[in-house]
Predicted model as a PDB file, atoms N, CA, C, CB and O in Angstrom, pLDDT in the B-factor column:
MODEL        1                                                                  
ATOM      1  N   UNK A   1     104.826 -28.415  12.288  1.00 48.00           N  
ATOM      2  CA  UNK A   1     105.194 -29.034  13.559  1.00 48.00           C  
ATOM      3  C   UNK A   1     106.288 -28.164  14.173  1.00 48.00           C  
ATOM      4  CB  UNK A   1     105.677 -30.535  13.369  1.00 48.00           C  
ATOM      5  O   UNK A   1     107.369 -27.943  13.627  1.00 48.00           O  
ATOM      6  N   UNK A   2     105.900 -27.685  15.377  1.00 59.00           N  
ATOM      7  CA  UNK A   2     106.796 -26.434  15.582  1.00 59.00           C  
ATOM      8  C   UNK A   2     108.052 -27.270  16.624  1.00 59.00           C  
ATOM      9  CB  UNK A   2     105.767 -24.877  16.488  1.00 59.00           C  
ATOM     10  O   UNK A   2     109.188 -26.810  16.509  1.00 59.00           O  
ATOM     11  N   UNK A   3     107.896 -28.260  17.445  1.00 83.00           N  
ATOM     12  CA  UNK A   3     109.224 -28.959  18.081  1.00 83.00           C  
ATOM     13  C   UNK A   3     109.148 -30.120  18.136  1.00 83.00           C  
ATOM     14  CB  UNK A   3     109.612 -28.657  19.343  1.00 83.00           C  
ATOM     15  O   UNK A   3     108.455 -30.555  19.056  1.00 83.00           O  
ATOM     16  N   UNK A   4     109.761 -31.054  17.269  1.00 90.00           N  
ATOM     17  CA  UNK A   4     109.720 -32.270  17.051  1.00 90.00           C  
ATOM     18  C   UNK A   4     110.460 -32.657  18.411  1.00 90.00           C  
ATOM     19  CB  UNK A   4     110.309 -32.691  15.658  1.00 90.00           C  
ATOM     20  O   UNK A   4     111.299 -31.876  18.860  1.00 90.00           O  
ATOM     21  N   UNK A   5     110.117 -34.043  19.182  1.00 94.00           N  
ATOM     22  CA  UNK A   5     110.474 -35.278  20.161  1.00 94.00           C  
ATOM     23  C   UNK A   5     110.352 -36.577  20.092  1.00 94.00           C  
ATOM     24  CB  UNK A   5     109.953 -35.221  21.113  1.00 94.00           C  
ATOM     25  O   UNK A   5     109.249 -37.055  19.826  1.00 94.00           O  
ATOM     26  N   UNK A   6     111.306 -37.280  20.288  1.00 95.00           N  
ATOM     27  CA  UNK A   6     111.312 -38.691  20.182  1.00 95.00           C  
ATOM     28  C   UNK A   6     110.152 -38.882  21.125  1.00 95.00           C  
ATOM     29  CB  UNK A   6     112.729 -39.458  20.567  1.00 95.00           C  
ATOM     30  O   UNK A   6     109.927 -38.319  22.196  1.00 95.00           O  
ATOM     31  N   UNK A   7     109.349 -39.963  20.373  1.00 95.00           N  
ATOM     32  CA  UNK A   7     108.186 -40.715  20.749  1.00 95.00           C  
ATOM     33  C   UNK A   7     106.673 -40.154  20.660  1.00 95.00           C  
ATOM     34  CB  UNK A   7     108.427 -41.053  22.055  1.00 95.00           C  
ATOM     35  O   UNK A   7     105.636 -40.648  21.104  1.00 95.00           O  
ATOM     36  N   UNK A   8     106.918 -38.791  19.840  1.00 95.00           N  
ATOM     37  CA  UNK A   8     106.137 -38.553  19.185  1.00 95.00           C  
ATOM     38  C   UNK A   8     104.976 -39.111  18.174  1.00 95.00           C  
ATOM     39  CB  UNK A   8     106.675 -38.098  18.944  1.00 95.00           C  
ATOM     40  O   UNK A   8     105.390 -39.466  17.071  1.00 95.00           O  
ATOM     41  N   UNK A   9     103.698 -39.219  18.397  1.00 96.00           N  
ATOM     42  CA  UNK A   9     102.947 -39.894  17.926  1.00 96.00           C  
ATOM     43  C   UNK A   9     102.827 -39.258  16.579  1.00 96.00           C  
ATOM     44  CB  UNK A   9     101.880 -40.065  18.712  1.00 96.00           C  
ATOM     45  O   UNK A   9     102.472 -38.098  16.790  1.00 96.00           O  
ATOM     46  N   UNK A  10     102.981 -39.509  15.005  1.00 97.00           N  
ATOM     47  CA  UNK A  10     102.596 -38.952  13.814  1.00 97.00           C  
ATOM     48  C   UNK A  10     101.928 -39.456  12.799  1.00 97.00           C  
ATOM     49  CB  UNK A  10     103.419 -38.599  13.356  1.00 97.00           C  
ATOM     50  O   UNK A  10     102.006 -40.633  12.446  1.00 97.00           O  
ATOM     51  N   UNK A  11     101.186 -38.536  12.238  1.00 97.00           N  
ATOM     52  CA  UNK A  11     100.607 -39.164  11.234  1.00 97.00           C  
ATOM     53  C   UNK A  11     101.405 -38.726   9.333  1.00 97.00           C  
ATOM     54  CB  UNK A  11      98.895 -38.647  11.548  1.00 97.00           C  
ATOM     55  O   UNK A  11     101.784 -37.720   8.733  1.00 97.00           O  
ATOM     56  N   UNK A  12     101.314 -39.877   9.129  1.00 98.00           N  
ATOM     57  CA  UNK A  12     102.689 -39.884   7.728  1.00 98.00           C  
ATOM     58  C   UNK A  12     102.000 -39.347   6.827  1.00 98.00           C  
ATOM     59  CB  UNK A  12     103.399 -41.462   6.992  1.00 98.00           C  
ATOM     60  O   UNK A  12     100.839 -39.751   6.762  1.00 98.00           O  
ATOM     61  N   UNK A  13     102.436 -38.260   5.812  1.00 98.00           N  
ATOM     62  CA  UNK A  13     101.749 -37.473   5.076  1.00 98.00           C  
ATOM     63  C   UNK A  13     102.449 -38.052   3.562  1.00 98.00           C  
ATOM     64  CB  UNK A  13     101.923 -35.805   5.567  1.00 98.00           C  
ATOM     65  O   UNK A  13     101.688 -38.367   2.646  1.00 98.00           O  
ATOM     66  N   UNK A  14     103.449 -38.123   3.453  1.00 97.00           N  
ATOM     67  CA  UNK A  14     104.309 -39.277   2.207  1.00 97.00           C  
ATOM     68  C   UNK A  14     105.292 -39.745   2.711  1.00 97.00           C  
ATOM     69  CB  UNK A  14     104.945 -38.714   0.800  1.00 97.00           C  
ATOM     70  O   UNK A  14     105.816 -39.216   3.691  1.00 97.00           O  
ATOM     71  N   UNK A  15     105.732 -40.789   2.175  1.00 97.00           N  
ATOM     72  CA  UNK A  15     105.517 -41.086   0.733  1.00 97.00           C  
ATOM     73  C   UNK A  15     104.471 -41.804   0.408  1.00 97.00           C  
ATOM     74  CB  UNK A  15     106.506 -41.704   0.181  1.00 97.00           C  
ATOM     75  O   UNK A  15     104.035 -42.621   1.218  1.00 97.00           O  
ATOM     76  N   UNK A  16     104.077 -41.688  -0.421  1.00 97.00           N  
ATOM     77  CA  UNK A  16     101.976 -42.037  -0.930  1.00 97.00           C  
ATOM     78  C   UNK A  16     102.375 -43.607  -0.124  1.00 97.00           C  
ATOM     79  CB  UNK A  16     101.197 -42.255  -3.658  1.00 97.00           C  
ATOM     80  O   UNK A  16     101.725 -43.655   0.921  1.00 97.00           O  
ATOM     81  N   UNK A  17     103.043 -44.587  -0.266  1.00 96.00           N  
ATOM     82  CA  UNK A  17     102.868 -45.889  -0.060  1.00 96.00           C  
ATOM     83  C   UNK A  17     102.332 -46.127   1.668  1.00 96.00           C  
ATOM     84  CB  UNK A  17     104.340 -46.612  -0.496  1.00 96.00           C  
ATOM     85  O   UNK A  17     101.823 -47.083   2.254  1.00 96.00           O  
ATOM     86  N   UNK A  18     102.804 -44.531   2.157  1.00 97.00           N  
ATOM     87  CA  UNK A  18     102.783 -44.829   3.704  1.00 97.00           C  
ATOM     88  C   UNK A  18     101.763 -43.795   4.238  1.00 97.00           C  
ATOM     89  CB  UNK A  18     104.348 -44.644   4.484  1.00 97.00           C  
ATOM     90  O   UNK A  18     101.418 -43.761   5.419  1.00 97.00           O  
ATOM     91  N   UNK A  19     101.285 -42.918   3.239  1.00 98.00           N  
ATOM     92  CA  UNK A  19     100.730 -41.884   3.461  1.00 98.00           C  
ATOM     93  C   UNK A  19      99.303 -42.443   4.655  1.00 98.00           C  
ATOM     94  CB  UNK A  19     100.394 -41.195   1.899  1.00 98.00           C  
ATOM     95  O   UNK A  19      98.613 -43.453   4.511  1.00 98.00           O  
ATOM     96  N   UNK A  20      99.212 -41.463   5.724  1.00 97.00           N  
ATOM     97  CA  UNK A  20      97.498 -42.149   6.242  1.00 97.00           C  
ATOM     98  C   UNK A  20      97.847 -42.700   7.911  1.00 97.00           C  
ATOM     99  CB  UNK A  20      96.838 -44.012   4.943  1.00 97.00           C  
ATOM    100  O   UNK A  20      97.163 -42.662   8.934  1.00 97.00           O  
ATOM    101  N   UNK A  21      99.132 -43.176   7.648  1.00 98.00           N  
ATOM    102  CA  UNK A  21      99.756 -44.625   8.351  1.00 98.00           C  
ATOM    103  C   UNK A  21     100.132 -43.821   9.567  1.00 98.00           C  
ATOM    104  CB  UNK A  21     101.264 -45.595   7.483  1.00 98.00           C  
ATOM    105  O   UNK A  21     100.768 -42.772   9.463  1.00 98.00           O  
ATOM    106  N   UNK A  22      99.668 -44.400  10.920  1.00 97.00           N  
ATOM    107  CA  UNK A  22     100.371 -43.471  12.290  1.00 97.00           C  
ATOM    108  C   UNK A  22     101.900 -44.091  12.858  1.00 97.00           C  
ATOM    109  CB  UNK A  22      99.141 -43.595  13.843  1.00 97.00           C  
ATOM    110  O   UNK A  22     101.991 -45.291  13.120  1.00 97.00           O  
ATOM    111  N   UNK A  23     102.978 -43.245  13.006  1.00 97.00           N  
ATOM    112  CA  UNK A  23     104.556 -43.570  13.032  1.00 97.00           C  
ATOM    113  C   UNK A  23     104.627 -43.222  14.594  1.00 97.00           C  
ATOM    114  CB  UNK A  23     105.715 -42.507  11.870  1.00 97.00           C  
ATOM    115  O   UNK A  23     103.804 -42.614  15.279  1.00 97.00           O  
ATOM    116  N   UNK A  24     105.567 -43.657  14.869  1.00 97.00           N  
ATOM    117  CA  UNK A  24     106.316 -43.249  16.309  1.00 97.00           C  
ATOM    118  C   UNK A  24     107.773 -42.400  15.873  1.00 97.00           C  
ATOM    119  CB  UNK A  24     106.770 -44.889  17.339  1.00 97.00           C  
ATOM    120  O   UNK A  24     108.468 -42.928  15.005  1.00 97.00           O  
ATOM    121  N   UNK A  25     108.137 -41.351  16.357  1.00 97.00           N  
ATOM    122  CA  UNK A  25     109.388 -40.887  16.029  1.00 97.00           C  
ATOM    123  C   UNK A  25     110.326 -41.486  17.032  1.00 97.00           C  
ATOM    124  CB  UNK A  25     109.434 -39.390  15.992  1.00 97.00           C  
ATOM    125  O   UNK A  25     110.070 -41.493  18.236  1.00 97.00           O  
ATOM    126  N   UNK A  26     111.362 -41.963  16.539  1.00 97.00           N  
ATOM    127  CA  UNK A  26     112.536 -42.790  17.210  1.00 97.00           C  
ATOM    128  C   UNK A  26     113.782 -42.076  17.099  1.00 97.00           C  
ATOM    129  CB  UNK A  26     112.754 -44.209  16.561  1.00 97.00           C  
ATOM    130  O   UNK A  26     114.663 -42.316  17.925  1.00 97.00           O  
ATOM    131  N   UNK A  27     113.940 -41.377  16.347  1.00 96.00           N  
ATOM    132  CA  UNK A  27     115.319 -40.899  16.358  1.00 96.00           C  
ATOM    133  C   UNK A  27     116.102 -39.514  15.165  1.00 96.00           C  
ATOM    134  CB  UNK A  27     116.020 -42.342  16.115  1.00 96.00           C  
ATOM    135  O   UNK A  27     116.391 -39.766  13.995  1.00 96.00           O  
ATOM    136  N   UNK A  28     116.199 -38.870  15.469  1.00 96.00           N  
ATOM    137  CA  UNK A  28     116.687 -38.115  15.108  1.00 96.00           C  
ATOM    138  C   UNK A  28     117.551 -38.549  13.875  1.00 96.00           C  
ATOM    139  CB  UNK A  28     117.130 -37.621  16.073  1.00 96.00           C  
ATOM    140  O   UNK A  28     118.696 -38.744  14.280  1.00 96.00           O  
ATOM    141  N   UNK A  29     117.433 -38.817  12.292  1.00 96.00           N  
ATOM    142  CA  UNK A  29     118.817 -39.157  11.252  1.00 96.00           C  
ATOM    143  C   UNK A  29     119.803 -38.486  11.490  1.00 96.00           C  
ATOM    144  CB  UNK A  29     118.712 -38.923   9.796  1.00 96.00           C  
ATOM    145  O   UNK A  29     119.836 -37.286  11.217  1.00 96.00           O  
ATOM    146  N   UNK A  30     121.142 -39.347  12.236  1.00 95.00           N  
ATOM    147  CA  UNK A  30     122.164 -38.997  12.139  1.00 95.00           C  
ATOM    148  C   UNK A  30     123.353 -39.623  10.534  1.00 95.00           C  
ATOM    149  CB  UNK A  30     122.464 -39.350  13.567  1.00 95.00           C  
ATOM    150  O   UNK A  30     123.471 -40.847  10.481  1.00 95.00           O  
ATOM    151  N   UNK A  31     123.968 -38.956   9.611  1.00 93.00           N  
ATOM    152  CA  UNK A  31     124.622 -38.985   8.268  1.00 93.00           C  
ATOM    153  C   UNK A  31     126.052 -40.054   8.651  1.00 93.00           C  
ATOM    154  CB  UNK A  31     125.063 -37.160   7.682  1.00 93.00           C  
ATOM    155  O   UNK A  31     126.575 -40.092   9.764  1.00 93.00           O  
ATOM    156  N   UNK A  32     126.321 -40.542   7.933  1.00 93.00           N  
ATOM    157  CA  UNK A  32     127.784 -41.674   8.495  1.00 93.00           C  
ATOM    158  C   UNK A  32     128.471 -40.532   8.680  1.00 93.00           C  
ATOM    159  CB  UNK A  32     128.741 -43.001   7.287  1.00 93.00           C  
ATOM    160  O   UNK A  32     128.265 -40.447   9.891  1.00 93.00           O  
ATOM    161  N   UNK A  33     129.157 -39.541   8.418  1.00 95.00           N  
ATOM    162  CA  UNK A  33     130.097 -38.839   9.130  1.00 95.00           C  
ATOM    163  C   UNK A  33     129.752 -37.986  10.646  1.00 95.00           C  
ATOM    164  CB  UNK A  33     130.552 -37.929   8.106  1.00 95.00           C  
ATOM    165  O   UNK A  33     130.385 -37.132  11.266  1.00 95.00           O  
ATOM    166  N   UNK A  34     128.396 -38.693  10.896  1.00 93.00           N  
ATOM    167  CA  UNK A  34     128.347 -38.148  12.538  1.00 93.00           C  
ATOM    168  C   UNK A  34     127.044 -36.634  12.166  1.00 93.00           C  
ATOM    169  CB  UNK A  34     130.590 -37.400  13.301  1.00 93.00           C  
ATOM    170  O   UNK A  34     125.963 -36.602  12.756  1.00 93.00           O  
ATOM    171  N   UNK A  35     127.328 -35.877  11.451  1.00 93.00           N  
ATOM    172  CA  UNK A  35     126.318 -34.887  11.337  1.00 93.00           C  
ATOM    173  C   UNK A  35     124.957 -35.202  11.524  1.00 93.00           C  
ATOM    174  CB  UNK A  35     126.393 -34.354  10.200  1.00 93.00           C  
ATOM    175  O   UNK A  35     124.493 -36.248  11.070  1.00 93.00           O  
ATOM    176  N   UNK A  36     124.207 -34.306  12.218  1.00 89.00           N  
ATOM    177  CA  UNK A  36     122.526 -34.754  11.898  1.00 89.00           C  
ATOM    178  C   UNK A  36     122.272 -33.799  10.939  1.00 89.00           C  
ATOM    179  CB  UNK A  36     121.279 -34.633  13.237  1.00 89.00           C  
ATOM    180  O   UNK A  36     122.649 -32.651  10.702  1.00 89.00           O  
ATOM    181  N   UNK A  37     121.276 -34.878  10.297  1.00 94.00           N  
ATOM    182  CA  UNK A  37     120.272 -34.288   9.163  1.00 94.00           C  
ATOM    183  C   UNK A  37     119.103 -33.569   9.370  1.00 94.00           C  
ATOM    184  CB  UNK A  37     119.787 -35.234   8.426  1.00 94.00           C  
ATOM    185  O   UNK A  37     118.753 -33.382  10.535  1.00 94.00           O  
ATOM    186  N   UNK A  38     118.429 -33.128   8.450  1.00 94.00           N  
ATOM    187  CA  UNK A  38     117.340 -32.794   8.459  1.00 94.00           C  
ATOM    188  C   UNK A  38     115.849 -33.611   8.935  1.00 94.00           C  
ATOM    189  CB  UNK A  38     117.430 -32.457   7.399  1.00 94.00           C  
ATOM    190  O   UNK A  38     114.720 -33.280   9.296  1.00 94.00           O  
ATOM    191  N   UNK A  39     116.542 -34.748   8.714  1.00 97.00           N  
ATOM    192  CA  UNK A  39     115.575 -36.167   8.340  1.00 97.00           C  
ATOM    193  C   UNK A  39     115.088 -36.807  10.019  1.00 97.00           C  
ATOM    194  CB  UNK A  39     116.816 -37.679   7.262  1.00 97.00           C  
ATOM    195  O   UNK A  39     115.708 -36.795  11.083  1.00 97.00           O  
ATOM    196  N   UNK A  40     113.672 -37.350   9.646  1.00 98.00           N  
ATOM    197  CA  UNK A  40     113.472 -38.451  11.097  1.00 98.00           C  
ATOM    198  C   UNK A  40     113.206 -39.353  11.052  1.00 98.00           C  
ATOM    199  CB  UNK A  40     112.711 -38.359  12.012  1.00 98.00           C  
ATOM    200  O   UNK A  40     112.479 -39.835  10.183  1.00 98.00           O  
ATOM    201  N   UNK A  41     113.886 -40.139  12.328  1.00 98.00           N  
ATOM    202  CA  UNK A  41     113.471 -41.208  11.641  1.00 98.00           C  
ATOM    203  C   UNK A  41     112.180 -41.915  12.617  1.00 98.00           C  
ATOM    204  CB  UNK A  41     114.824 -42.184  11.356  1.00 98.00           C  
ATOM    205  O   UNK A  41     112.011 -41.719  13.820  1.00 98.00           O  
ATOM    206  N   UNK A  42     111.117 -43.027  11.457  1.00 98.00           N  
ATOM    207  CA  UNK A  42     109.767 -43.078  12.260  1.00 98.00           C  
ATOM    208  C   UNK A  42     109.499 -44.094  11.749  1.00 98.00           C  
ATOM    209  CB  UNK A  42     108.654 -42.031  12.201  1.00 98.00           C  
ATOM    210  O   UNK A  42     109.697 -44.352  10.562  1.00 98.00           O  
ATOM    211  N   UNK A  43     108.792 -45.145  12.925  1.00 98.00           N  
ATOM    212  CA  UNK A  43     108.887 -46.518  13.180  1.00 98.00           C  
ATOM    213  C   UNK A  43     107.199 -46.766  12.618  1.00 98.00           C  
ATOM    214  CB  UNK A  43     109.366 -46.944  14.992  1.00 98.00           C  
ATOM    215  O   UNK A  43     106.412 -46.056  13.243  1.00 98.00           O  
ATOM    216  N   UNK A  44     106.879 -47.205  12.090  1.00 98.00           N  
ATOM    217  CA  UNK A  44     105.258 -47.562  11.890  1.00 98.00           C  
ATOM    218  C   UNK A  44     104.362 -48.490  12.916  1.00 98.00           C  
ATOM    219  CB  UNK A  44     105.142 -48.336  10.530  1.00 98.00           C  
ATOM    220  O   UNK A  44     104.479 -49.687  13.180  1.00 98.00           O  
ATOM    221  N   UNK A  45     103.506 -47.591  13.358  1.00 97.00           N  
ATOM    222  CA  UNK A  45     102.933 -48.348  13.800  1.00 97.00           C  
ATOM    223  C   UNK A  45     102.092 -49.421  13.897  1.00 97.00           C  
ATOM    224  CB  UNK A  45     102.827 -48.012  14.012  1.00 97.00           C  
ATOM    225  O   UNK A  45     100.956 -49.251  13.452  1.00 97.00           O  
ATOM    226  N   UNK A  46     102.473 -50.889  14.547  1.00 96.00           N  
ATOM    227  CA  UNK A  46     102.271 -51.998  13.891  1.00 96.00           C  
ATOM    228  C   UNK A  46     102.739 -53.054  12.413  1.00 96.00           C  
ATOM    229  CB  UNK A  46     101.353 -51.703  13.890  1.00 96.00           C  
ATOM    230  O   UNK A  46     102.447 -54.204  12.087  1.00 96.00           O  
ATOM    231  N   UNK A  47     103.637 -51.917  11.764  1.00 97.00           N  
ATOM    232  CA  UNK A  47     103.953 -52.630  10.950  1.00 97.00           C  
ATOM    233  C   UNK A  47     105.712 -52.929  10.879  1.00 97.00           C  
ATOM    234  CB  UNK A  47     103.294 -52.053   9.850  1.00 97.00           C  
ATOM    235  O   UNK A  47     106.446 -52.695  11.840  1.00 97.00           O  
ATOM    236  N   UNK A  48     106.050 -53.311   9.966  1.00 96.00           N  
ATOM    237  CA  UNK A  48     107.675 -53.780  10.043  1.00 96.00           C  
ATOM    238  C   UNK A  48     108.425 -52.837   9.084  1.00 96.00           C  
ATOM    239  CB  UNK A  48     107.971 -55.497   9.507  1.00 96.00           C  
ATOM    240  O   UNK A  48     109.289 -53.069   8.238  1.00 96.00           O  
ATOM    241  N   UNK A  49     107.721 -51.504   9.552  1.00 97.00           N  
ATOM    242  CA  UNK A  49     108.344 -50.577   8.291  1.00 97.00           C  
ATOM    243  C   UNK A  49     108.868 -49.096   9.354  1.00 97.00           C  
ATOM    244  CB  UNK A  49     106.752 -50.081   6.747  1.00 97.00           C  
ATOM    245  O   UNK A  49     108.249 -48.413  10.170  1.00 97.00           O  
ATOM    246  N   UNK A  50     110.326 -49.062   8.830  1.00 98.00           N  
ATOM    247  CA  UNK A  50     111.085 -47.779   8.951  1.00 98.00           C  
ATOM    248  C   UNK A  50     111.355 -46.964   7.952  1.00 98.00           C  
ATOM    249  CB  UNK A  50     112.176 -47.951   9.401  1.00 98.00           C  
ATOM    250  O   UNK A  50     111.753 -47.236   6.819  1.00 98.00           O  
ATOM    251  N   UNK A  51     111.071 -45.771   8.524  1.00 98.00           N  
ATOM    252  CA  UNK A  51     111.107 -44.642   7.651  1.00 98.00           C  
ATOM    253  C   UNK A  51     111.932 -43.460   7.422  1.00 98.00           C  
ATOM    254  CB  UNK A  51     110.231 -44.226   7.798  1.00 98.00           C  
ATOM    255  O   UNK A  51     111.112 -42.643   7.840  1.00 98.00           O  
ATOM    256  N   UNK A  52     113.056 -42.662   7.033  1.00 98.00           N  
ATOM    257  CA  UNK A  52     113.594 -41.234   7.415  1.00 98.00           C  
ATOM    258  C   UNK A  52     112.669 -40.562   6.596  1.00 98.00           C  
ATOM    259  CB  UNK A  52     115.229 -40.837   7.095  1.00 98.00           C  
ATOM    260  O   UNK A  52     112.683 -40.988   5.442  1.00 98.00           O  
ATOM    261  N   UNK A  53     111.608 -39.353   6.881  1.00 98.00           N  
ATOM    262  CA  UNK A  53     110.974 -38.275   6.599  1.00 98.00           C  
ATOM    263  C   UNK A  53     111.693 -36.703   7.078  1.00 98.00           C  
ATOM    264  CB  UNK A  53     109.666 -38.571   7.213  1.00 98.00           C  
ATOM    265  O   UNK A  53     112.549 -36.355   7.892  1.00 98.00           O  
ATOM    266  N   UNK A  54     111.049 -36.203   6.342  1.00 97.00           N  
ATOM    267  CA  UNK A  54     111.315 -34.492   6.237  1.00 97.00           C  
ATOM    268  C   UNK A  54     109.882 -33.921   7.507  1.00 97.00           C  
ATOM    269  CB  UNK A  54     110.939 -33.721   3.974  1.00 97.00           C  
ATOM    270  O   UNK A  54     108.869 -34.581   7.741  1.00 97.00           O  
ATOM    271  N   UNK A  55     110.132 -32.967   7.944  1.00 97.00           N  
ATOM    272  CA  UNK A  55     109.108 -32.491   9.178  1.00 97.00           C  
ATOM    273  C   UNK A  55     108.273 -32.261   7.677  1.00 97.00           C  
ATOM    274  CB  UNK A  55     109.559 -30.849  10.596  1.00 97.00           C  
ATOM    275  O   UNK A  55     107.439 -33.099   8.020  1.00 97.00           O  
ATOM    276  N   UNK A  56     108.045 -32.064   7.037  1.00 97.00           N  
ATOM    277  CA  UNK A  56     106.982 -31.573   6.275  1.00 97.00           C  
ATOM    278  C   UNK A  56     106.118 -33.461   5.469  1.00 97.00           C  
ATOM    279  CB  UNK A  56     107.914 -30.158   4.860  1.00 97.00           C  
ATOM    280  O   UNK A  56     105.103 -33.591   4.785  1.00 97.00           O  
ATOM    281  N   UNK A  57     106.771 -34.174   5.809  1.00 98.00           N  
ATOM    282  CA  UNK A  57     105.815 -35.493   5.396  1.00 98.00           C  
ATOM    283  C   UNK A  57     105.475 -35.950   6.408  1.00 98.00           C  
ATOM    284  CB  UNK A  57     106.345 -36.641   4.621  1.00 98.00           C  
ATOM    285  O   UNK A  57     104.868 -37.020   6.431  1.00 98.00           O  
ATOM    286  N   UNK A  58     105.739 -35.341   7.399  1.00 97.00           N  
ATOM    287  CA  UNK A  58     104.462 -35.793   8.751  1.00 97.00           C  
ATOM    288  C   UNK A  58     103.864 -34.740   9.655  1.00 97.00           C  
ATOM    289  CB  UNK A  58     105.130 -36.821   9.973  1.00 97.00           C  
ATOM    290  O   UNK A  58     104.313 -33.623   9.913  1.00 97.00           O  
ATOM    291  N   UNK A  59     102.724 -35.342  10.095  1.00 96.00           N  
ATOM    292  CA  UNK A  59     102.423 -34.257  11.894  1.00 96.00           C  
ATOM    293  C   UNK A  59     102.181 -34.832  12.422  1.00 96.00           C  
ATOM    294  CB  UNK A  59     101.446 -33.170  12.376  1.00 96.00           C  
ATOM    295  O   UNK A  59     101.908 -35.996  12.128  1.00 96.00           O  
ATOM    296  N   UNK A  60     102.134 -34.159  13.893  1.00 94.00           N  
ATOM    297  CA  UNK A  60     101.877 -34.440  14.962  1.00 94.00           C  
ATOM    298  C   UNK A  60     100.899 -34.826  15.047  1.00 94.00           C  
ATOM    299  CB  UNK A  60     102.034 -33.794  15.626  1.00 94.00           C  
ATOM    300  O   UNK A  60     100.086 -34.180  14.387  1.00 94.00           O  
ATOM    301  N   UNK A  61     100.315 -36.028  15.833  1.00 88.00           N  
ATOM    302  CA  UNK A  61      98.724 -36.702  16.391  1.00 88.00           C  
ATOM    303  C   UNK A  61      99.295 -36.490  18.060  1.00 88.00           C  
ATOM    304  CB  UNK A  61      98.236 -38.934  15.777  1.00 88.00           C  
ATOM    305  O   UNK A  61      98.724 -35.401  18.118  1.00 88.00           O  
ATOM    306  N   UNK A  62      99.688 -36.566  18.914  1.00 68.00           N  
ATOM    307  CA  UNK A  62     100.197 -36.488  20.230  1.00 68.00           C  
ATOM    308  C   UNK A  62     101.331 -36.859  20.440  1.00 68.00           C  
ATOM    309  CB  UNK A  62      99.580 -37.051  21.025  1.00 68.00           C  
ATOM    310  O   UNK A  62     102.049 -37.438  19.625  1.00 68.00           O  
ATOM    311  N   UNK A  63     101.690 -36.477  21.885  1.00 52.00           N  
ATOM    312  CA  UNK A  63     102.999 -37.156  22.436  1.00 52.00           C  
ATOM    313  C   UNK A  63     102.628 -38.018  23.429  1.00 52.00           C  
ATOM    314  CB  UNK A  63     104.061 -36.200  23.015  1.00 52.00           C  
ATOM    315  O   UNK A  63     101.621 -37.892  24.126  1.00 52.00           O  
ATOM    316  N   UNK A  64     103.463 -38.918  23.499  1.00 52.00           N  
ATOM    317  CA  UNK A  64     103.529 -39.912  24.602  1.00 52.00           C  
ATOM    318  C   UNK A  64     104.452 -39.701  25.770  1.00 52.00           C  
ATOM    319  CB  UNK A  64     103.878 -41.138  24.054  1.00 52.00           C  
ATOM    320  O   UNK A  64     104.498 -40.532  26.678  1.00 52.00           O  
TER     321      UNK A  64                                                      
ENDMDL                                                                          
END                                                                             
């Protein structure tokens, strides 16, 4: 995934429990001392589950 954006449509590659599952990207993981991470964070779609992933446990399906 060469430029990740909030509201990005993805499809979750792990962790196996979520693997398959299409996410919305919401936000960038920011660390309690204010730094951003590596991490994103991604809302499931339809379900009641949040996620922080690595660009490498998801891709891109479109943007919105």
């Amino acid at each position: 995934m060469s430029e990740i954006r909030i509201g990005t449509i993805v499809e979750i590659l792990q962790p196996d429990y979520a693997a398959g599952k299409v996410g919305r990207i919401v936000a960038p993981e920011v660390l309690q001392n204010g730094q951003a991470s590596d991490r994103w964070i991604i809302k499931v779609v339809g379900e009641d589950l949040i996620l922080s992933l690595l660009p490498e446990d998801f891709r891109s399906v479109h943007t919105s």
